[in-house]
N, C-alpha and C positions, 0 to 999 in steps of 0.2 A: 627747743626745750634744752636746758642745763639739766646735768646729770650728777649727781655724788657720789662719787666711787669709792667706796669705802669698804675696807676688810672681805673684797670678795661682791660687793652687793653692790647693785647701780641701780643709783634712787631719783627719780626725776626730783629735782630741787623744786618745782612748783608743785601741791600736793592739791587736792579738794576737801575741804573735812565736812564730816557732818555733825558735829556737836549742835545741842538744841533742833534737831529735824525729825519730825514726827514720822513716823511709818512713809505715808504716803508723800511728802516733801521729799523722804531721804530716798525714795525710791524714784521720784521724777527727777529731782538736782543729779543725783548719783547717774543717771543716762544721758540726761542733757552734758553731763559735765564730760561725759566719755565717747561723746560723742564731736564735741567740741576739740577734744584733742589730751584734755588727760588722762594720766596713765598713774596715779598716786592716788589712794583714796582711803582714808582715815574713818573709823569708826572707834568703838567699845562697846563692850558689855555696858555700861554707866550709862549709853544715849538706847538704848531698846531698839535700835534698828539697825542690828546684822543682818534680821533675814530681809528686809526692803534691800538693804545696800546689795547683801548678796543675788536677790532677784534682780535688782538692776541690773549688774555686771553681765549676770546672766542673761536678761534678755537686751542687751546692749549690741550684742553682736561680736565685741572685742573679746577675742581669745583671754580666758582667762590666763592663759601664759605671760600675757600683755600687760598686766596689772599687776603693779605693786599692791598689795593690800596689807593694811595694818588693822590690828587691834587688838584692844588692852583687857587685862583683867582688873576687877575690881579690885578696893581694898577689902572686903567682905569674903572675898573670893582667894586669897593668899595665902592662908592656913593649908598645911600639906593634907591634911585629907577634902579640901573643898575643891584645890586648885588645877589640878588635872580635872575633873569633871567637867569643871565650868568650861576649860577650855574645849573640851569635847564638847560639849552646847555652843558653844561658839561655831565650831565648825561646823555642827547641824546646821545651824539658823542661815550662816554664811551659805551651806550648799558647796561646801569646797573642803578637800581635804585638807590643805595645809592654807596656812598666813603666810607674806612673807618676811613680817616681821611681826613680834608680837609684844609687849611692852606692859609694864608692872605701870598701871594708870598713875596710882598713887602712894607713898609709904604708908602702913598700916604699927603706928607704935608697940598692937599687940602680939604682931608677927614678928619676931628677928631676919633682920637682910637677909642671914645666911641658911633661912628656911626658906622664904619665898623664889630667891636667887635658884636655888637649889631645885627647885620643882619648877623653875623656867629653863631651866639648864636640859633637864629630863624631856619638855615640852615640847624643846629641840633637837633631839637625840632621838625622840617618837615619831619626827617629821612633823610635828605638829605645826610647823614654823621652821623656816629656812634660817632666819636672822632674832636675834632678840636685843633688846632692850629696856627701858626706863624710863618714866615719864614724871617729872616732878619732883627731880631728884638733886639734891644741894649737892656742894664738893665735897662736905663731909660722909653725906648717904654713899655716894659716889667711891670712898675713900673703901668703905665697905664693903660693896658692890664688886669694887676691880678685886679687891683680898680676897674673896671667893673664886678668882680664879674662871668668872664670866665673862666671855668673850662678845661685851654687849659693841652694837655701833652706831647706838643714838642716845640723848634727854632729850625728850620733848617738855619744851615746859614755855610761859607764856613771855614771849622777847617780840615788842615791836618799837619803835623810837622815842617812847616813852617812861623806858627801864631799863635800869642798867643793870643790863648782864654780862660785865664785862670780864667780872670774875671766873662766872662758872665757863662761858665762853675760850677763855685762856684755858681754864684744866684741861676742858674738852679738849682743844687742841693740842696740847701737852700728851694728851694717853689716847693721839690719836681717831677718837670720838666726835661723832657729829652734832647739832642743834639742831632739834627740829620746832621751830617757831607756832606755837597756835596763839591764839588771838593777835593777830601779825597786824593788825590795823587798828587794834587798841581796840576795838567792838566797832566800828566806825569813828573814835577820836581824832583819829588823822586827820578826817576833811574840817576843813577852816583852815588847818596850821598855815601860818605864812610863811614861815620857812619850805613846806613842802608845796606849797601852793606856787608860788615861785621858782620855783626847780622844775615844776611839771610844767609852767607855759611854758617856758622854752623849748618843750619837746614834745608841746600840744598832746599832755597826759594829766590823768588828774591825782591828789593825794596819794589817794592809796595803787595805785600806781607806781609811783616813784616810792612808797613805801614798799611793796613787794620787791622793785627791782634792789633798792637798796639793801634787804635781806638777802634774796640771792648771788648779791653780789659779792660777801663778805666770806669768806672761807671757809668750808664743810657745815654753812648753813641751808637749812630747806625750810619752806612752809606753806603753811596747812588752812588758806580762808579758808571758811564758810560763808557758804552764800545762801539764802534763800528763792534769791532771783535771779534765773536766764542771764538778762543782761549786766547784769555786774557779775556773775559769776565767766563771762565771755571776756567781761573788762579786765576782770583779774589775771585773763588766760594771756591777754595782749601787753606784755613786757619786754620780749623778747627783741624788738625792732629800735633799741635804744640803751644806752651805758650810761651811768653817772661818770661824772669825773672825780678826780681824788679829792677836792677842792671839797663837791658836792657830798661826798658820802661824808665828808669831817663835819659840814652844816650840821647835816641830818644826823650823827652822832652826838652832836653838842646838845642835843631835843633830851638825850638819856637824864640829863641831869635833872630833870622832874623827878622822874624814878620814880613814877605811881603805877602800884600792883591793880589790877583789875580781879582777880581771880586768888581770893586768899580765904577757901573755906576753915570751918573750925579744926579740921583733921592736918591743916597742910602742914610741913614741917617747919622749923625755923629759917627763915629763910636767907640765902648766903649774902 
């Protein structure tokens, strides 16, 4: 496993998410996955399954000390008298005192940054969360975000070979900040690519495959599939036994120039 070291925190670069998994899915993927060998595992408030993921964890057998755990607050949930509670429901449902990162899911226009910011700052300072961050956040959001004086060390937001995030990718790394990639294989649009289809015989791997390695491969990126099933969620875990070349990861950068969003509800922001 590759690790992200960032401002104090070491984040396994391969993560498991559970976005779209029902109680019962996100409580059997969330074991199988941790048992398999990850140590990164992604929820929210938004997917209704902290307390499955957190009974996972827990009847997993791996030391919650082992476990990175994230999760986000809603945008519904960002106003300073809603946002501290929720997150204390959060850690009910989870079964766990602290996250170890906790993250603003989405911008809320009716909220100001430097209120919601502000009551994630507090959320950290309560122990509620070791690490904080941001999820779905342009370089302008971002611009407002650091002004406040939070000490965040991720955007998670949707980066797989068929969008260019090359912008916000560059800030991040400019203010020292991480990517964290979800829908990292475009929802399954990867397989077919013949660019990536091609890159993977050679090292008898398939698509998304070579797309996962190609994310972890690029500098203070991580991510986040979801799986529904055992066996591609073991596929997704087996990366680690092979390297792109510089040649290859330029291929599979050349794929950005589609630049089709998959995930752009009515609330999201304008985007960079």
């Amino acid at each position: 496993m590759k690790d992200i070291k960032i401002k104090g925190a070491t984040i396994p670069a391969l993560g498991f998410g559970t976005f779209q998994l029902d109680s019962e899915a996100a409580n059997h993927m969330v074991k199988a996955a941790l048992n398999e060998g990850y140590r990164h595992i992604d929820t929210a408030q938004m997917y209704k399954n902290e307390e499955s993921v957190g009974k996972a964890i827990r009847e997993s057998g791996v030391p919650r000390s082992d476990v990175f755990l994230t999760t986000k607050v809603m945008p519904g949930n960002l106003s300073k008298k809603d946002f501290l509670p929720s997150v204390e429901e959060s850690l009910q449902k989870l079964g766990s005192e602290y996250v170890d990162l906790l993250l603003i899911h989405w911008p809320n226009a009716e909220v100001p940054v430097e209120e919601y910011m502000g009551e994630l700052v507090k959320a950290q300072e309560k122990g509620y969360t070791k690490y904080i961050g941001v999820s779905n956040h342009t370089t302008a959001l971002l611009d407002k975000v650091l002004a406040t004086g939070a000490d965040i060390i991720t955007d998670q937001v949707e980066y797989h070979p068929f969008i260019n995030q090359d912008k916000l990718h560059h800030y991040l790394l400019e203010h020292d900040l991480s990517l964290t990639a979800y829908s990292p294989i475009a929802q399954g649009k990867v397989m077919g690519n013949s660019t990536l289809k091609s890159i993977g015989d050679k090292y008898n791997k398939n698509e998304i495959q070579v797309t996962l390695r190609w994310l972890i491969q690029q500098e203070a990126v991580l991510a986040i599939p979801r799986s529904s099933k055992e066996q591609h969620m073991k596929s997704n875990f087996n990366i680690f036994d092979f390297e792109l070349t510089p040649d290859e990861m330029q291929q599979i950068d050349a794929l950005k120039q589609e630049n089709k969003r998959l995930i752009n509800p009515s609330w999201a922001p304008e985007w960079d």
